[in-house]
TORROZA-327748 format. One record per residue (C-alpha): x, y, z; residue number from 1. Coordinates in Angstrom, 3 decimals, padded with zeros to 6 digits, always signed. Layout:
residues N
[atom [X,Y,Z],NUM],
...
This chain:
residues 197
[atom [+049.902,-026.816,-070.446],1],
[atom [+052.244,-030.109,-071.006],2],
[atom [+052.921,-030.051,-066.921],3],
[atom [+050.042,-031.835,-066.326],4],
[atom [+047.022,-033.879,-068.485],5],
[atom [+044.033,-032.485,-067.658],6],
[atom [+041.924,-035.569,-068.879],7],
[atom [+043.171,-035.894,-065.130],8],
[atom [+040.237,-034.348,-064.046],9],
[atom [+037.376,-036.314,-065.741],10],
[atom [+038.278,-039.529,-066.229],11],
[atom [+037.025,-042.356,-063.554],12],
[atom [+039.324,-044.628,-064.485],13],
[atom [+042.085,-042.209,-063.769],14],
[atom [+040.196,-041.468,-060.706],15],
[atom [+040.504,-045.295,-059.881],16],
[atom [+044.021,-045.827,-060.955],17],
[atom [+045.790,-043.079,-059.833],18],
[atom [+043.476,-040.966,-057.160],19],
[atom [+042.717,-037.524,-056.810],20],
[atom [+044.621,-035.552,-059.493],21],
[atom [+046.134,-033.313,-056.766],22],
[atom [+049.160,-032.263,-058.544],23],
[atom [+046.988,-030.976,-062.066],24],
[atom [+044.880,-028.406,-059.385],25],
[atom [+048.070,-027.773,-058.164],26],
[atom [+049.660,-026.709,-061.308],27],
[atom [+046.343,-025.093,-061.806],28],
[atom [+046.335,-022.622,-058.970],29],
[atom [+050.196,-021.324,-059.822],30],
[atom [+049.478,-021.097,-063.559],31],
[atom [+046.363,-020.885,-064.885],32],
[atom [+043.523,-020.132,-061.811],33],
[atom [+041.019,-019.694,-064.229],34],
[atom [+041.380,-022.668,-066.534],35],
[atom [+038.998,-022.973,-069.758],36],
[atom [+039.525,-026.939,-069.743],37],
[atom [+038.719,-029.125,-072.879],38],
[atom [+039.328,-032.420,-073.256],39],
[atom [+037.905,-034.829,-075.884],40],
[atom [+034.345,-036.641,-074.617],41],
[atom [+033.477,-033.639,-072.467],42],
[atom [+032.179,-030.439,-073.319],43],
[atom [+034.267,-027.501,-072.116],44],
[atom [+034.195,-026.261,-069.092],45],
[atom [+035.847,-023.926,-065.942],46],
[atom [+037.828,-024.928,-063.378],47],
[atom [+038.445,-021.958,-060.831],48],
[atom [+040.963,-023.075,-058.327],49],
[atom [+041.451,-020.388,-056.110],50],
[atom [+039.627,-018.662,-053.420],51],
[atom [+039.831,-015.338,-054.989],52],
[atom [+038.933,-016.133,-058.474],53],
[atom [+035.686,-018.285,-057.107],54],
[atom [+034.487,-015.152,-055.065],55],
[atom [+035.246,-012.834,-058.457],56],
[atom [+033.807,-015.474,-060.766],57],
[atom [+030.249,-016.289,-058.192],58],
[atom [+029.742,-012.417,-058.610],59],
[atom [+029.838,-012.725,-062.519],60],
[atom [+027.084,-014.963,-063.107],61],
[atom [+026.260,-013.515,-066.244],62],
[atom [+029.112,-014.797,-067.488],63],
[atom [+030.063,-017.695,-065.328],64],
[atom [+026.039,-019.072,-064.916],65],
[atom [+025.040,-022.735,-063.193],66],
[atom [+021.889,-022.639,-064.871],67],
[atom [+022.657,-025.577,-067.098],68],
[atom [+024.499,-027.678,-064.535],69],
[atom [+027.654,-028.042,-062.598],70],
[atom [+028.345,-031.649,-063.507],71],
[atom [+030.509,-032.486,-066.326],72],
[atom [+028.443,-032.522,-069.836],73],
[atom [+029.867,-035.374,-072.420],74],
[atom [+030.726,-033.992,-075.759],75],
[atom [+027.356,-034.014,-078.310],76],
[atom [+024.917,-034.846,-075.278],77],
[atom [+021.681,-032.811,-075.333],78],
[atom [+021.210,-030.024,-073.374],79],
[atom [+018.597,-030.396,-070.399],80],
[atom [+016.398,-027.984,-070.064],81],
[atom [+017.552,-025.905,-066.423],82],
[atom [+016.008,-027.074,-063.134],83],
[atom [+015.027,-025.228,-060.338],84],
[atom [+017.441,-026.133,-057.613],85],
[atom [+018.740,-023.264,-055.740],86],
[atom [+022.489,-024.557,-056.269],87],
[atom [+021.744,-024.466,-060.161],88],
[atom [+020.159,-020.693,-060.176],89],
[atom [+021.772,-017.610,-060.844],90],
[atom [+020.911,-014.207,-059.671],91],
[atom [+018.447,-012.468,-058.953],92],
[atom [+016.630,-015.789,-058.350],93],
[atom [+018.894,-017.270,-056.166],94],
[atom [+019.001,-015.118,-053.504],95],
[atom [+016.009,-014.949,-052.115],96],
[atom [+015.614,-018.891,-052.223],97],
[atom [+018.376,-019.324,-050.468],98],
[atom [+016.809,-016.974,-047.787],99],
[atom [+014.058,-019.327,-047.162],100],
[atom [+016.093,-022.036,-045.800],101],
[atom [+019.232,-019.624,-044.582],102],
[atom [+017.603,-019.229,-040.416],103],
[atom [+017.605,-022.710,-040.156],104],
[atom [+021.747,-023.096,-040.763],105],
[atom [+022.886,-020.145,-038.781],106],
[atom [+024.956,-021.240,-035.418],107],
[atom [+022.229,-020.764,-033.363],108],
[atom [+019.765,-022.461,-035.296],109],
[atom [+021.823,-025.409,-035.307],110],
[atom [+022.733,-025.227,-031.574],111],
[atom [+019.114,-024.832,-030.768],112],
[atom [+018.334,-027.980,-032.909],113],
[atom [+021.413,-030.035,-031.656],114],
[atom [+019.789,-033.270,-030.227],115],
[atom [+018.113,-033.634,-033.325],116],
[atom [+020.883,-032.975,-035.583],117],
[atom [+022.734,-035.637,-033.314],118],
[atom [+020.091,-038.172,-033.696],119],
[atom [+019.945,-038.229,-037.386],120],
[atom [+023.365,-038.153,-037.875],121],
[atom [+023.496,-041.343,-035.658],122],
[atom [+020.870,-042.534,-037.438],123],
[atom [+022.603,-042.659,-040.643],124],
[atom [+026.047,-043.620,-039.166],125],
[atom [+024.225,-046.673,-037.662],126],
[atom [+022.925,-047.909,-040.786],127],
[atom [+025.813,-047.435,-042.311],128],
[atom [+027.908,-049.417,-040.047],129],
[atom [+025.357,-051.971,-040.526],130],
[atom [+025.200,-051.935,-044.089],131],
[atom [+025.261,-054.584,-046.326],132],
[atom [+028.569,-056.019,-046.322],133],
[atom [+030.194,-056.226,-042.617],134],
[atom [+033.071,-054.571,-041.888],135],
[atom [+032.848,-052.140,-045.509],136],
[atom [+031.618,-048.593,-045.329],137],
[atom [+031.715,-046.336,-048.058],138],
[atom [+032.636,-043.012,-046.353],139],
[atom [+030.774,-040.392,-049.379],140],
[atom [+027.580,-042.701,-050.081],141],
[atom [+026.830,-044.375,-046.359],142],
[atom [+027.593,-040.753,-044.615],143],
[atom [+028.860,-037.894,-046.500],144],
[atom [+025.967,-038.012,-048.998],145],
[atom [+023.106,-039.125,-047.092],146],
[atom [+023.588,-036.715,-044.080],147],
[atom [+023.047,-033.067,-046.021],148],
[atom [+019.550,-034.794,-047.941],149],
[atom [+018.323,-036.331,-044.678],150],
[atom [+019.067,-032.770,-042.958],151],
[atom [+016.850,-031.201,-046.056],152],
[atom [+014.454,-033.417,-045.771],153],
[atom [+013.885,-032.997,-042.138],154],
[atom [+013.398,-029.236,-042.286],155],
[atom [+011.047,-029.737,-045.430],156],
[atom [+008.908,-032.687,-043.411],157],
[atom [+009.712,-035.858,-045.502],158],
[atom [+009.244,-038.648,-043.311],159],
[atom [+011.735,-040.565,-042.384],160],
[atom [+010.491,-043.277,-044.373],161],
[atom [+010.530,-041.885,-047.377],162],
[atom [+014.459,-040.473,-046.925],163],
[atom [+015.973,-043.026,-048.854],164],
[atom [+013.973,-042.959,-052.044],165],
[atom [+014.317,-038.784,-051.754],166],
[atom [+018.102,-039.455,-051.641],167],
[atom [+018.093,-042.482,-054.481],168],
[atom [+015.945,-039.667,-056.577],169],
[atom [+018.216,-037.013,-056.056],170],
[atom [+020.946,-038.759,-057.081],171],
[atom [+019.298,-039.907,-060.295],172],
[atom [+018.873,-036.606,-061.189],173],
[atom [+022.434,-035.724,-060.912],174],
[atom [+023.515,-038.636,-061.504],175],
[atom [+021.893,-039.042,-065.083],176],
[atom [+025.007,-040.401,-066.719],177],
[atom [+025.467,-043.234,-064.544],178],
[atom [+024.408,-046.639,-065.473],179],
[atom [+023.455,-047.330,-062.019],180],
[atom [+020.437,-044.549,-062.223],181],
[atom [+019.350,-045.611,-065.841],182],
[atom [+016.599,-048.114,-067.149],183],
[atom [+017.627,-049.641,-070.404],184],
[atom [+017.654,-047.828,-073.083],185],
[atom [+017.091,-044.277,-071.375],186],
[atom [+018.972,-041.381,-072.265],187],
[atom [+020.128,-039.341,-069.315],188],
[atom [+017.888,-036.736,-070.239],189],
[atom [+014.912,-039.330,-069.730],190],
[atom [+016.240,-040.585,-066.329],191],
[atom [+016.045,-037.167,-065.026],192],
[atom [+012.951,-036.341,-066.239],193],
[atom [+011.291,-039.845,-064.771],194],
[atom [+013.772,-038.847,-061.170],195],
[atom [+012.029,-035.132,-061.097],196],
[atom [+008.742,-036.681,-061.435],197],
């Protein structure tokens, strides 16, 4: 694999630097679709890159499970105990969560629901173009982001005011790692923890 680096993949200053590592997924998806990457910091993990192998691969969960995350896991940090989001179970379980909230994304659901779609998401583009710093948006954490939690929280009956501490929550419990999300000394495991509540 001397084509490409994969430390490509998981390092945010490389991220910064460079940009998205376009040509290592690339290289990837011509010659080695189902990649077993390790790199040093990181505990190992899977990168599927093509359509094919992610249907083959979703069906296999015994062997490909989410259970103990989908974000990258730094080399000798402990192992969380498994939460119950629906994006983090395997089968049988996650099926029939994923039933409860499936009639409310179908096309006609949404359709039927369009003015209030529309309202949050100009809601949330609003405050985004009047965000802190004039003239600066960040496209994934003013819109992108937001949008999906404020749509979940809306179906679950969060009110509005409380949107932005569900999404600053959220993201402390996937973002553990990050300083942003941490109080002094916590480990990431303890961040979590404090974010699930």
């Amino acid at each position: 694999m001397s084509a490409v680096d994969l430390a490509d993949l998981v390092d945010p200053d490389r991220f910064a630097s460079d940009g998205y590592p376009h040509d290592v997924w690339t290289y990837l998806r011509e010659h080695d679709p189902v990649a077993r990457v390790e790199v040093p910091g990181y505990e190992p993990f899977w990168a599927v890159t093509r359509h094919a192998d992610v249907v083959a691969v979703s069906a296999r969960a015994e062997e490909y499970s989410s259970a103990q995350g989908i974000t990258l896991a730094r080399a000798g940090a402990p192992v969380l105990p498994p939460m119950d989001l629906v994006v983090l179970m395997d089968p049988p379980r996650h099926g029939p969560m994923r039933k409860l909230v499936l009639p409310w994304f179908t096309p006609k659901a949404v359709r039927a629901r369009r003015d209030e779609l529309s309202d949050i998401a100009r809601g949330i583009v609003d405050d985004a173009v009047a965000g802190e710093t004039p003239g600066a948006l960040d496209a994934v954490g003013d819109i992108a982001a937001p949008f999906p939690l404020a749509l979940v929280a809306w179906i679950l009956g969060v009110p509005r005011a409380d949107w932005d501490r569900l999404f600053h929550l959220s993201n402390a419990v996937i973002g553990k790692d990050d300083p942003e999300f941490r109080r002094g000394d916590d480990s990431p495991g303890r961040t979590a923890q404090r974010a699930r509540g």
